[in-house]
C-alpha positions in Angstrom: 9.5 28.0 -9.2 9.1 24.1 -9.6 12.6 24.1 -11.1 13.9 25.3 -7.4 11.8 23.2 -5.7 13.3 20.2 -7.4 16.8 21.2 -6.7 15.7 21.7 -3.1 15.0 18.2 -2.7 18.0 17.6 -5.1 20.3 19.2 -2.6 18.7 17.7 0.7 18.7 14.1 -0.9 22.6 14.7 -1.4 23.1 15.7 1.9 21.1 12.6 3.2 23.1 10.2 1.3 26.2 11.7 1.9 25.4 11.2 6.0 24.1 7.7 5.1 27.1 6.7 3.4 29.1 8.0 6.1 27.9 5.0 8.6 27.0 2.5 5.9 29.6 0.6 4.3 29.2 -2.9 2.5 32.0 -5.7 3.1 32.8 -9.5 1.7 31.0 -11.0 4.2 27.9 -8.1 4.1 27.1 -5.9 1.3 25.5 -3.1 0.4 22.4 -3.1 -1.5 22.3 0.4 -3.1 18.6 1.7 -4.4 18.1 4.4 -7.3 14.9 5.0 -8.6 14.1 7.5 -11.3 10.8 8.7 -12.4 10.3 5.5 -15.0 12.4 2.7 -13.5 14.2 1.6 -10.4 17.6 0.4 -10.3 19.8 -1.9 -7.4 23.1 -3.0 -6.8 24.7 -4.8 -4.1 28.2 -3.6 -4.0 31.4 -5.1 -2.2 32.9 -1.6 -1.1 36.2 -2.8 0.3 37.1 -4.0 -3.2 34.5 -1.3 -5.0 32.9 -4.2 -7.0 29.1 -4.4 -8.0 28.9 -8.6 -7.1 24.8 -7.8 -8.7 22.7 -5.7 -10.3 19.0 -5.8 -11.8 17.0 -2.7 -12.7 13.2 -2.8 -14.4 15.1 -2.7 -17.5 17.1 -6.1 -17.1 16.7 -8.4 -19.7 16.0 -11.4 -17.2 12.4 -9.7 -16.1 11.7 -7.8 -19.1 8.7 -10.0 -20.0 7.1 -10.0 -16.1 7.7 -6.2 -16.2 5.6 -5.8 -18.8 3.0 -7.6 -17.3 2.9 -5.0 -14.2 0.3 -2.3 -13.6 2.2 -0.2 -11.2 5.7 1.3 -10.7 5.5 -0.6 -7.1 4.7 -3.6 -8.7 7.8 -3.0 -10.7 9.5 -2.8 -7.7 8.5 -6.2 -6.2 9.7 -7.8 -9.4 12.9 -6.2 -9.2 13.4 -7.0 -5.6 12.3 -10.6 -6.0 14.7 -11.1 -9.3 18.2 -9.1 -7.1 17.7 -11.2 -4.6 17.3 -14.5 -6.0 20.7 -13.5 -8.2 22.4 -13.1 -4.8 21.2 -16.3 -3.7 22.6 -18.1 -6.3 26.0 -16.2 -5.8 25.8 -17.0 -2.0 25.2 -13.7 -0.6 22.2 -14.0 1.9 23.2 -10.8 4.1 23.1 -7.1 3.7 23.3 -3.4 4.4 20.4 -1.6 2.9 21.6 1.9 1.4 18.3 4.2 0.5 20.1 6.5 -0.8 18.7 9.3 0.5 15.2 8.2 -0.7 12.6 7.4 1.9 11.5 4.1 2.8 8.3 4.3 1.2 6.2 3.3 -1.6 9.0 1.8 -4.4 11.8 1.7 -2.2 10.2 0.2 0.4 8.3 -2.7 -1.7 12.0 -3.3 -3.3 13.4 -3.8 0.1 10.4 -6.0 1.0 10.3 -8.1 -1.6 14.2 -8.4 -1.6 13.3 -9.7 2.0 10.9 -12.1 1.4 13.6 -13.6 -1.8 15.6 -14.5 1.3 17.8 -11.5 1.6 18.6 -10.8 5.4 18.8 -6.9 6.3 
């Protein structure tokens, strides 16, 4: 029973992302920042997808914020950490814009304290 609940929301996800990723689409001058979480961590890239290149990437388990994850009490806290570190990488690669991908998740809790604190780094979305 729990096993076809979870591919329920499996199956919707897809279909979410798939409708997402039909109307959002990262270029040179604005890329996508792609979120996946999982149930321990939380993963993001921001992806050139003319040229299908990941330009960064930072997840909880990056070796740059290993130390202040560690130091977090909560999986959102995680999150600001993570969104802090991606966008202070794109900084200093000179990307200041782009096109938030969800992926299907919704903007809440983890996703959305990523996506804040990505913003308050200096990322413009």
């Amino acid at each position: 029973m729990i096993r076809r609940e979870f591919e329920k929301k499996k199956i919707r996800r897809e279909k979410i992302r798939k409708r997402v990723r039909s109307k959002i689409f990262g270029t040179p001058e604005r890329p996508r920042l792609s979120v996946y979480r999982s149930l321990k961590h939380i993963y993001a890239q921001i992806i050139d997808d003319t040229k299908g290149h990941t330009l960064v990437a930072m997840s909880s388990l990056s070796k740059e914020i290993r130390d202040e994850v560690k130091n977090c009490k909560t999986k959102t806290d995680v999150s600001r950490v993570v969104g802090l570190a991606l966008a202070k990488k794109a900084l200093e690669k000179g990307i200041t814009k782009v096109v938030f991908d969800r992926n299907g998740y919704k903007y809440h809790g983890r996703v959305k304290a990523l996506a804040e604190a990505a913003r308050e780094g200096g990322l413009i979305f």
